[in-house]
Steps between C-alpha positions, in 0.01 A plus 500: 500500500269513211821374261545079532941519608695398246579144680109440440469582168675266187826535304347644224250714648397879423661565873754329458618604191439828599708448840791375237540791243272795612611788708244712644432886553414588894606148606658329794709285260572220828119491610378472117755179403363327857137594442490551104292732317038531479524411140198737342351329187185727363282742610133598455397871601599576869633152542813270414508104514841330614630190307291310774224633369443715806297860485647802695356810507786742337437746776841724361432497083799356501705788554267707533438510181243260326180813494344265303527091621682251340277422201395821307427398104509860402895511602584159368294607138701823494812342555442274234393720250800703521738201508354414192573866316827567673670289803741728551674876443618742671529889509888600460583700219216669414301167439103442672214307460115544493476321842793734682331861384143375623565406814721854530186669425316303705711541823527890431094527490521318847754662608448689850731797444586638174738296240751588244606133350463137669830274482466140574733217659412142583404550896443728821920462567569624147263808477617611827846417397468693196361822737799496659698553212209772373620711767819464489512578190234786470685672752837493350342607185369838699856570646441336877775207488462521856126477512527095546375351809212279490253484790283168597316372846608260739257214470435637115547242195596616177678203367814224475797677237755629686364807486144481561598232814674796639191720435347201664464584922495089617825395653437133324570673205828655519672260796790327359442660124740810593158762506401718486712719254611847543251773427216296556367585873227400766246741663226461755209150440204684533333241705227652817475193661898412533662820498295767682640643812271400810172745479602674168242493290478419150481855354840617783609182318492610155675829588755326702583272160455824299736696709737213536538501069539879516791483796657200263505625167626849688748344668605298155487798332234542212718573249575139563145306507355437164174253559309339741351161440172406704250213431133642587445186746848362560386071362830293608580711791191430701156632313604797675197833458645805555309728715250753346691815364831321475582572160448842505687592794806308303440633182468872670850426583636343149346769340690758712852335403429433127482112592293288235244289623485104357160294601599159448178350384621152453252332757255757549388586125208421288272499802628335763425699739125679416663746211693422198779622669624487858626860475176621425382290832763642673482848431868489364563736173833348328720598235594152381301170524609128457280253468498138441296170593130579422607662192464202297309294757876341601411263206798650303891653676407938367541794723472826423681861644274791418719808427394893577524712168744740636756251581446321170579807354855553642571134425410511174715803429762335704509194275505712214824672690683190579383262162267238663308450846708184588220276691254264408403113540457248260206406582345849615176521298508161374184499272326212622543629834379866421212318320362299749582814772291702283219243502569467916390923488207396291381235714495711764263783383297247330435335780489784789756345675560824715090486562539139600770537731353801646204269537656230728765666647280606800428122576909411423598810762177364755651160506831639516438796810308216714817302508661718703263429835744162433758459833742429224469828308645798573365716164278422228563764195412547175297656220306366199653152446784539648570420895686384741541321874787538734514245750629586840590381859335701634235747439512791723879595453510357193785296563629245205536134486918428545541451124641156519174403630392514161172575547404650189615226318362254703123682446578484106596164445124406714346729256637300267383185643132643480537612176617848494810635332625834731821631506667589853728776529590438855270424671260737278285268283376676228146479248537628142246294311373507136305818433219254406432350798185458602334610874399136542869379385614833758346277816625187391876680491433664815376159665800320364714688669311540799529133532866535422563772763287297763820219431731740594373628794507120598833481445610792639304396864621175457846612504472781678651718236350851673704453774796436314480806270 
């Protein structure tokens, strides 16, 4: 482990203070008060130093989220500038700020469908929270009360509320939390390499899924399906690509049954992966967008829900109806948030940061393809600067480690080690770096971890972990 346990660190340490009154997000709460916490003290462009003083490439952007490292001025003088004018206000009432209708323009001049208005939360949960209520409440404005259910992929993320963890397809995330809740319900991961019948290729496989959605939401009943959430590449699920002409095929079918169409563009926006958005990468024509992370960089909590004219429209004259459209955050559109968001936007036309990543993406997917001639890997996936390895037992059937092998894990915490921050979903470890990453700083990731995976191969032979899966 790269964290010290807590029996080796002092009373009055960062770990063990933290072990005493923290609790964490996505945490084993037994391992974490035996082992303690990798205490992360600064950062400097694609990197982060731990209070040891230790570097790690941040091979995830945190959360996938950091576009721009750890140490951008251009953020921090933003920030500042607006602290300094106004700290804080907010947008109920009929109140704004300079910061709030800037960044609305911005995001609608970006935008990769048409917009009506932009309404803003705090995070990637809240905006796709607050679509949930959008169509609940657009449709019982236009006289379909009925028109309710919400559709989302197994394996899909699109948050932790109660609501948007239902949305959410990952069994971690409703086990023992009484999810998911009614009218929120599952359809088919659009994954090739898991979930293709044996010799179906991947266009039979598209109009299998397609098909599939049509029998469902017949079945269901259409008058009964209002929306269907889909991230363009599915992040905490996998780095799972859909196959060419996916979205299509599904939106042929939404489009036949009056379902709306949400891309959640909280990990894949601002460039991620080769376009500013993932839709456009994906061929995927939405009604509704969320986005979230890159918007401001992740220097500052801001997301955003972009919202199509029409429906504006019948929520604005629905508010008018009823007195008031009864949502909102306190901190949706905080100013200094907005302003250094808007700055984030700048940055990245300034700077090409689409050209750049289109620029040394090829060598980040290169490095990424080759590892899967590994024994270890059973897929290597991606596109632009995102990607992914799933680790099997064995290659040719594609059979998976027994989970409580932990092999995933395992191959994180030696990335770790050789100073490389991943995150393993499974055993899928996944790469999200910095948009700013260099091709030189792209082999030095890539060699971490192929150092890292070459330890768990070890341990896996050593312990003869194939045979046990």
């Amino acid at each position: 482990m790269t964290a010290q346990t807590a029996t080796a660190r002092s009373p009055n340490s960062l770990a063990a203070r933290d072990i005493a009154h923290v609790m964490h997000p996505y945490t084993n709460m037994v391992k974490h008060e035996a082992n303690g916490p990798l205490v992360i003290e600064r950062g400097k462009g694609i990197y982060v130093y731990d209070d040891q003083g230790k570097e790690y490439i941040e091979g995830m952007a945190g959360l996938w989220c950091a576009g721009l490292g750890f140490s951008e001025p251009a953020l921090v003088d933003a920030a500042v500038e607006q602290m300094r004018k106004l700290p804080y206000y907010h947008g109920f009432g009929h109140k704004t700020t300079a910061p709030v209708i800037a960044l609305a323009e911005k995001l609608k001049s970006l935008s990769p469908v048409p917009v009506g208005k932009v309404f803003f939360a705090e995070g990637g949960s809240g905006a796709n929270d607050t679509l949930i209520k959008l169509v609940w409440y657009y449709n019982n404005a236009r006289g379909k009360p009925d028109k309710k259910t919400i559709l989302s992929r197994t394996k899909g993320y699109h948050g932790v509320t109660v609501a948007t963890a239902s949305l959410t397809g990952l069994i971690g995330n409703h086990r023992d939390f009484d999810l998911p809740i009614a009218r929120i319900k599952h359809v088919d991961c659009p994954h090739y390499y898991r979930f293709a019948e044996p010799g179906e290729s991947e266009a039979d496989f598209v109009a299998r899924l397609a098909a599939n959605l049509d029998a469902f939401i017949t079945a269901e009943g259409p008058d009964s399906i209002a929306a269907f959430f889909a991230e363009p590449v599915m992040g905490a699920g996998g780095v799972i690509v859909p196959p060419k002409g996916y979205y299509p095929a599904i939106q042929a079918v939404l489009k036949k049954h009056d379902v709306l169409s949400i891309s959640d563009e909280v990990i894949c926006g601002f460039g991620r992966t080769g376009k500013m958005w993932g839709a456009q990468t994906l061929d995927y024509q939405p009604d509704f967008v969320s986005c979230a992370k890159q918007l401001s960089g992740a220097y500052l909590p801001i997301s955003a829900v972009l919202v199509p004219e029409h429906v504006y429209e019948v929520i604005r004259d629905n508010s008018g109806k009823i007195g008031t459209f009864g949502h909102g955050f306190t901190y949706g559109g905080h100013p200094v948030a907005a302003a250094v968001a808007l700055r984030a936007l700048e940055l990245y036309e300034e700077r090409d940061i689409l050209g750049h990543v289109n620029t040394v993406s090829p060598r980040f997917q290169a490095r990424l393809r080759k590892l899967a001639d590994h024994p270890l890997v059973g897929e290597a996936r991606g596109v632009g600067l995102i990607g992914a390895v799933e680790l099997v037992a064995d290659k040719a059937t594609r059979r998976p480690f027994a989970p409580a092998a932990g092999i995933g894990a395992a191959c994180m915490s030696f990335a770790e080690e050789e100073g490389l921050i991943q995150r393993a979903m499974g055993d899928t470890l996944a790469f999200c770096p910095p948009m700013i990453i260099t091709e030189s700083e792209i082999d030095e990731m890539f060699d971490r971890f192929e150092r890292a995976l070459q330890r768990a191969t070890e341990m896996v032979e050593r312990n003869n972990l194939r045979a046990a899966a």
